[in-house]
Structure formats: structure tokens, C-alpha cells
PDB file as gemmi writes it, atoms N, CA and C in Angstrom:
CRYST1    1.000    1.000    1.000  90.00  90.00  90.00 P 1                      
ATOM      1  N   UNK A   1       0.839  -1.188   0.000  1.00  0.00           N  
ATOM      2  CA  UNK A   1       0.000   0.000   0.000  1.00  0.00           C  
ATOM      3  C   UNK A   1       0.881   1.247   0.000  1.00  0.00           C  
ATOM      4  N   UNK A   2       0.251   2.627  -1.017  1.00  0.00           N  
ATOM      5  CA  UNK A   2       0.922   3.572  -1.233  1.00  0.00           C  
ATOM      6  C   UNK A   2       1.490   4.157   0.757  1.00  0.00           C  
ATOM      7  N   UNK A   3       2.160   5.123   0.733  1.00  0.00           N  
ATOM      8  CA  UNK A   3       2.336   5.372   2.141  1.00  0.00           C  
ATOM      9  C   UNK A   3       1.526   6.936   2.047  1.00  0.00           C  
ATOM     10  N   UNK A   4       0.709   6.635   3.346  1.00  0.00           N  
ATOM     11  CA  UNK A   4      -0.321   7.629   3.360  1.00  0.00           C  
ATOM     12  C   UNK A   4       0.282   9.291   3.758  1.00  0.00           C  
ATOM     13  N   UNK A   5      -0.768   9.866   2.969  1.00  0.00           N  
ATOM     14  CA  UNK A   5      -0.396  11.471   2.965  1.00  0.00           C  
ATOM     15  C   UNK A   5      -0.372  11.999   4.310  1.00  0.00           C  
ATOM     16  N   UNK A   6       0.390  12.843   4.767  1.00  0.00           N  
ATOM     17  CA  UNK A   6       0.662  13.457   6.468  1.00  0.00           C  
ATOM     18  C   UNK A   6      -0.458  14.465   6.388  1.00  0.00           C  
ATOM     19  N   UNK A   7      -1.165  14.731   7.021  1.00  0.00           N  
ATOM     20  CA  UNK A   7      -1.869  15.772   7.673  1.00  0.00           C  
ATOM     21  C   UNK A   7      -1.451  16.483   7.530  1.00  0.00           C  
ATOM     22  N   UNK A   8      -1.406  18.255   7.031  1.00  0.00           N  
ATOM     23  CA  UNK A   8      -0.503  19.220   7.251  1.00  0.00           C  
ATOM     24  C   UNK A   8      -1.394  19.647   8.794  1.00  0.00           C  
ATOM     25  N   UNK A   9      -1.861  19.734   9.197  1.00  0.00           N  
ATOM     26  CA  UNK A   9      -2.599  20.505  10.512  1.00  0.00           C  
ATOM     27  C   UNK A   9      -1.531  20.374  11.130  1.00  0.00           C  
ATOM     28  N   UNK A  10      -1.168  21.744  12.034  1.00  0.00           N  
ATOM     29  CA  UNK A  10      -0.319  21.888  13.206  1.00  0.00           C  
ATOM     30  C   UNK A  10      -0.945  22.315  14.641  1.00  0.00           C  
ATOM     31  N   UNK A  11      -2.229  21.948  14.471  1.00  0.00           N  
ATOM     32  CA  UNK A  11      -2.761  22.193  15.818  1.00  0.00           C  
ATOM     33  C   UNK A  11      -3.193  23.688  16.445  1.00  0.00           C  
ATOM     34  N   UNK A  12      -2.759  24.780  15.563  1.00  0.00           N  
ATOM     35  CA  UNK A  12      -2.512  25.805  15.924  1.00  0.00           C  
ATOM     36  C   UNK A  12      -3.490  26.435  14.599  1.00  0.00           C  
ATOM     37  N   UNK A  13      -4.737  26.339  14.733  1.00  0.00           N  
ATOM     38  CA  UNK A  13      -6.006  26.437  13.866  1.00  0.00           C  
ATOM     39  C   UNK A  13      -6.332  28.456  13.955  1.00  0.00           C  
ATOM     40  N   UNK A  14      -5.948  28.530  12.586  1.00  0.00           N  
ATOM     41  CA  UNK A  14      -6.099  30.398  12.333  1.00  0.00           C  
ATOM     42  C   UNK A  14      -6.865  30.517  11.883  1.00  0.00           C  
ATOM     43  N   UNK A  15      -8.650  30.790  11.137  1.00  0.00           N  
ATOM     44  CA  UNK A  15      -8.908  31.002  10.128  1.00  0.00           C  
ATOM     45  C   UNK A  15      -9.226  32.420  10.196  1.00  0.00           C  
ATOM     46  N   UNK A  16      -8.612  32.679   9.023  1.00  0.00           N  
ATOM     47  CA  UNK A  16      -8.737  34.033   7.778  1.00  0.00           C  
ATOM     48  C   UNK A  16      -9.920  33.913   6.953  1.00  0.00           C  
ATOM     49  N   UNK A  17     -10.992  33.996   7.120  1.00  0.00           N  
ATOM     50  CA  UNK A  17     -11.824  34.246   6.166  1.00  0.00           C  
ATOM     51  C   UNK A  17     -12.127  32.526   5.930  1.00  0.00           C  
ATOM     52  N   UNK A  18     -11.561  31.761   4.480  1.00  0.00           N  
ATOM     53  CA  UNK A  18     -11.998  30.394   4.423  1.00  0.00           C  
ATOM     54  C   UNK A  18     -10.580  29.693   4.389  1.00  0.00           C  
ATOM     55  N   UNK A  19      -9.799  30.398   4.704  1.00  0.00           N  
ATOM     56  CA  UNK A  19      -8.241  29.971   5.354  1.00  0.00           C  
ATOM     57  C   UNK A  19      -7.838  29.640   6.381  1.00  0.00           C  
ATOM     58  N   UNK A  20      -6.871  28.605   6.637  1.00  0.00           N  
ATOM     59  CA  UNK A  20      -6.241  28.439   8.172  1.00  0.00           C  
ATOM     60  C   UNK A  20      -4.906  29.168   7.559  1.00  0.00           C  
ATOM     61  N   UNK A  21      -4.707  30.028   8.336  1.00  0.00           N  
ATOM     62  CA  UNK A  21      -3.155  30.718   8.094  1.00  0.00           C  
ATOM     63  C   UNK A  21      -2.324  29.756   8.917  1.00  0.00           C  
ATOM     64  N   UNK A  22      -2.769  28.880   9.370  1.00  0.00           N  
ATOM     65  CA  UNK A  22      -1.238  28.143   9.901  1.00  0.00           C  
ATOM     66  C   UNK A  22      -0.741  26.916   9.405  1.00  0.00           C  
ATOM     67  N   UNK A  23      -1.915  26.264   8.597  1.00  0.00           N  
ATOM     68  CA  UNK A  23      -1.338  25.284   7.567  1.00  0.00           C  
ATOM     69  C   UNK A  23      -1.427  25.487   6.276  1.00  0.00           C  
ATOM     70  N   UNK A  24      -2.449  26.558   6.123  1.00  0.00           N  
ATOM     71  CA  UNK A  24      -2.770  26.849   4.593  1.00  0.00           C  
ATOM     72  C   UNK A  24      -3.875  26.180   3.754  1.00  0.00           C  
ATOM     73  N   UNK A  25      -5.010  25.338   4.751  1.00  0.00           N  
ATOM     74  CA  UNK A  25      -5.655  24.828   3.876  1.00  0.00           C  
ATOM     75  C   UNK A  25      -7.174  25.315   3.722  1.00  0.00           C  
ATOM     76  N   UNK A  26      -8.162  25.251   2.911  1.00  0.00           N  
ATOM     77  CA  UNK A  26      -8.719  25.754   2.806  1.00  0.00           C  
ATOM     78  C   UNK A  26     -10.357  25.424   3.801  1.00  0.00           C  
ATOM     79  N   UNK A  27     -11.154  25.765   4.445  1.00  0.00           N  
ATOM     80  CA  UNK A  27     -12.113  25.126   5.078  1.00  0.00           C  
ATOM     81  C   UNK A  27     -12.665  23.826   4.159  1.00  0.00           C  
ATOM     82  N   UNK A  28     -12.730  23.935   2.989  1.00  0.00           N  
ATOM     83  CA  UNK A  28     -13.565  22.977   2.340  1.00  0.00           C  
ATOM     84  C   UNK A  28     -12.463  21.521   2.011  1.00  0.00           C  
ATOM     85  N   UNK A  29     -10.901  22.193   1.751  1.00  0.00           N  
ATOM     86  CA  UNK A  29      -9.806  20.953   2.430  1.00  0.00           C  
ATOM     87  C   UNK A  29     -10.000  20.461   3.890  1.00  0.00           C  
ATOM     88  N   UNK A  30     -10.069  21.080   4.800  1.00  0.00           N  
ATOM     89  CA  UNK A  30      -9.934  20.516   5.966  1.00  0.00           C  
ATOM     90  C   UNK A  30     -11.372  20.254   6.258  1.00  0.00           C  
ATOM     91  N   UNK A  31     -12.523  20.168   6.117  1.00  0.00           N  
ATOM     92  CA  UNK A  31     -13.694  19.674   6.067  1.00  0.00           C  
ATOM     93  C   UNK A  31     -13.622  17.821   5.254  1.00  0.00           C  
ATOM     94  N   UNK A  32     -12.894  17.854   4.145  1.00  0.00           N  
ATOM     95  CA  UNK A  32     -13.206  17.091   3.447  1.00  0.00           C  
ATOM     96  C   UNK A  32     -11.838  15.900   3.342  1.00  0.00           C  
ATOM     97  N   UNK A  33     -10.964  16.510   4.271  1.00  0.00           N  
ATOM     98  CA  UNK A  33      -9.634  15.551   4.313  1.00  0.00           C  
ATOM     99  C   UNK A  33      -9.953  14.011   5.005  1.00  0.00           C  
ATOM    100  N   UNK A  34     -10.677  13.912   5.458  1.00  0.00           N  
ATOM    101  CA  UNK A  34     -10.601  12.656   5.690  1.00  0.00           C  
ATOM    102  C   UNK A  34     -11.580  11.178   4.647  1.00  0.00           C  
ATOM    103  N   UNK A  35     -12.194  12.113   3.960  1.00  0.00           N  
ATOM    104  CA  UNK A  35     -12.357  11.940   2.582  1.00  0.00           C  
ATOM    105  C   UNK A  35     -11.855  11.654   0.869  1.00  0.00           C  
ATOM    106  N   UNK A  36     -11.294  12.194   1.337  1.00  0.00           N  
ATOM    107  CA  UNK A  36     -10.208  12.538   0.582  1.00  0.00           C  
ATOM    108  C   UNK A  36      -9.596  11.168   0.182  1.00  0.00           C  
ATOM    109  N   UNK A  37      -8.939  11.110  -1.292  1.00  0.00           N  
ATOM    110  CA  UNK A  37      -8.435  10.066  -1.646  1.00  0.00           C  
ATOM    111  C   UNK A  37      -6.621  10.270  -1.751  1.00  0.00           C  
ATOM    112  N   UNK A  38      -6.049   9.529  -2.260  1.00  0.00           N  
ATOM    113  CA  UNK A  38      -4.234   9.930  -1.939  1.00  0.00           C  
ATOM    114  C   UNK A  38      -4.019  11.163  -2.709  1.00  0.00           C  
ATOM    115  N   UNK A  39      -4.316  11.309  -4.300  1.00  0.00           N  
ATOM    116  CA  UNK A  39      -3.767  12.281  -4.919  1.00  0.00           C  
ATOM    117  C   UNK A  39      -5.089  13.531  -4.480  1.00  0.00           C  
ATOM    118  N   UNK A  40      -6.180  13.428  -4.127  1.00  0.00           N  
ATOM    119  CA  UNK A  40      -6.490  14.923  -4.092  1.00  0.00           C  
ATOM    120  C   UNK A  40      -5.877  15.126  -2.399  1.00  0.00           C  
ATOM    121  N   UNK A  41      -5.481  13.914  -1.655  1.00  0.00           N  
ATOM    122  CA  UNK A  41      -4.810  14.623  -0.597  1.00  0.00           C  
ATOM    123  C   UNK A  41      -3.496  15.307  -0.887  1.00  0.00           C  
ATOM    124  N   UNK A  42      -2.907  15.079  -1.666  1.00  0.00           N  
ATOM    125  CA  UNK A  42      -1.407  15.430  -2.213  1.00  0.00           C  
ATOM    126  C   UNK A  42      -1.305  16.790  -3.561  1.00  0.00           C  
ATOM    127  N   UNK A  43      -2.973  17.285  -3.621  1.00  0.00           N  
ATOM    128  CA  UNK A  43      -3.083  18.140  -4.304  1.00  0.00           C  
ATOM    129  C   UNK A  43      -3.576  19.453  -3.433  1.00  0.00           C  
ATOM    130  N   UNK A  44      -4.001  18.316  -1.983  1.00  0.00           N  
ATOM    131  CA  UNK A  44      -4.469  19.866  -1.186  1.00  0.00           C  
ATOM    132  C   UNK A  44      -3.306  20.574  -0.218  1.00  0.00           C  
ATOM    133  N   UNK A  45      -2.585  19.359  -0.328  1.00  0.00           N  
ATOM    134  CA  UNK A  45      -1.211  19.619   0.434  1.00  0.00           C  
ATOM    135  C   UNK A  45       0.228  20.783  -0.559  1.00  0.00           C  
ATOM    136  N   UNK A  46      -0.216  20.627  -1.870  1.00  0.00           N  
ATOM    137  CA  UNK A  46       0.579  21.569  -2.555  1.00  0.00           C  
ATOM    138  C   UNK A  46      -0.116  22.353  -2.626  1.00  0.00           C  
ATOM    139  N   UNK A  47      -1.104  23.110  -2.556  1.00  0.00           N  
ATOM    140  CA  UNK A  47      -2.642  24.048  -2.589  1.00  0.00           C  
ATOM    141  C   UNK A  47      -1.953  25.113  -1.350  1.00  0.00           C  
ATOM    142  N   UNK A  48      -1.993  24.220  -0.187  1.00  0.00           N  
ATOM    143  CA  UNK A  48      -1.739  24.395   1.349  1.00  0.00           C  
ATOM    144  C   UNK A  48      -0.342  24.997   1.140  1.00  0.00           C  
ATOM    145  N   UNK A  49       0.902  24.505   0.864  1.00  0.00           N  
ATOM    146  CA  UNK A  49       2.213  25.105   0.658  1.00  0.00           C  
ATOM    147  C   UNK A  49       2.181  26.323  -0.488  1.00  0.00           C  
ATOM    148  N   UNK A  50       1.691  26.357  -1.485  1.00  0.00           N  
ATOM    149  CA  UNK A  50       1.502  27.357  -2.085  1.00  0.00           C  
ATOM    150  C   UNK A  50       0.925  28.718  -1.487  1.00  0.00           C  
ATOM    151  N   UNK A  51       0.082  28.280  -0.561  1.00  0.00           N  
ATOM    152  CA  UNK A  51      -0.918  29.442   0.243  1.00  0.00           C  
ATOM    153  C   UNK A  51       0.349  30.465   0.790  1.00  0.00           C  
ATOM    154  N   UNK A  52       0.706  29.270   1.889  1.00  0.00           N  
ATOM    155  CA  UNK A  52       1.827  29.776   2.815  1.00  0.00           C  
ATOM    156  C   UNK A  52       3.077  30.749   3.029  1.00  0.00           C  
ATOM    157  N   UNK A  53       3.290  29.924   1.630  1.00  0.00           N  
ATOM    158  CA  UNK A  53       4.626  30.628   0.949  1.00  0.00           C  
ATOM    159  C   UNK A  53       4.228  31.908   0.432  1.00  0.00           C  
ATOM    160  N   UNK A  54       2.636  32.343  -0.235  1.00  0.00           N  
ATOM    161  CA  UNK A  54       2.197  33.594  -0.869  1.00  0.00           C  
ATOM    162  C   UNK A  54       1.863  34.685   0.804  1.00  0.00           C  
ATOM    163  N   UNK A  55       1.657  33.675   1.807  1.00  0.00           N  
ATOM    164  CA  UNK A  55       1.651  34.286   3.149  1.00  0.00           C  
ATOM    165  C   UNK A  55       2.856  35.201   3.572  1.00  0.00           C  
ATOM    166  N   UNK A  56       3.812  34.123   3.656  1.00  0.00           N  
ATOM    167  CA  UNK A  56       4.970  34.542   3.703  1.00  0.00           C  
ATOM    168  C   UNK A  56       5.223  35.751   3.297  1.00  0.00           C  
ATOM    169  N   UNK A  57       5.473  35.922   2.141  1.00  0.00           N  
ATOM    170  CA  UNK A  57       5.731  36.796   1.084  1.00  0.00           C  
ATOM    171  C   UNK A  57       4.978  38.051   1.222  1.00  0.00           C  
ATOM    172  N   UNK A  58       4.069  37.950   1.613  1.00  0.00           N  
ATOM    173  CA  UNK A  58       3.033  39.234   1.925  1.00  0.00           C  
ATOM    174  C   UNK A  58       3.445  39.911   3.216  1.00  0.00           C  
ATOM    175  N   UNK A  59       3.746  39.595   4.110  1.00  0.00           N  
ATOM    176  CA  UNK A  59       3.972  39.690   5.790  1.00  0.00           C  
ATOM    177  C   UNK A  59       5.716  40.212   5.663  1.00  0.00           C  
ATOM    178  N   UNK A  60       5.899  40.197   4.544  1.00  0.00           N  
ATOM    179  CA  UNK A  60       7.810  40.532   4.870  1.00  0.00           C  
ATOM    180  C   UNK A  60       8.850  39.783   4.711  1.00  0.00           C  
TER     181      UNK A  60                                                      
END                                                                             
């Protein structure tokens, strides 16, 4: 069996509007992650790093 996708959640739950600013995923990702099959988990997880990094970038 493939080896399963990590959770990005860090426990430390922000939401922005329909954002968690602390992992980057979107309410309707983290609603639906345990649902979720391997590749749309591995599509919400680059979704999620993309966010972050545009976070980043905004803040300084």
C-alpha cells in the first residue's frame, strides 16, 4: 500500500476568512480531508504550501 499522505494541521487552527493561516488549507480541504483520496490529498497539500509561501511573502 501507497504510504499515506501526512496531515498538514499543526494544531494551531487560524482562520482568515476560508483559510487556516497556519497550515494553509482551505475550510472545504480541511472539512473534506478525511475523505479525501491519496492524490487529491497530495493536491491539497501543494494548494496548502503554495498558500503559505504567498503568506509569507506578503507579511515581509
Amino acid at each position: 500500500m501507497a504510504k499515506e499522505i501526512e496531515n498538514p494541521c499543526i494544531s494551531v487552527c487560524q482562520l482568515s476568512g476560508d483559510l487556516c493561516v497556519s497550515c494553509g488549507r482551505s475550510k472545504d480541504d480541511i472539512r473534506q480531508w478525511k475523505r479525501m483520496k491519496r492524490p487529491e490529498k497530495m493536491a491539497a497539500v501543494q494548494r496548502a504550501k503554495a498558500r503559505l509561501k504567498g503568506l509569507k511573502k506578503s507579511r515581509g
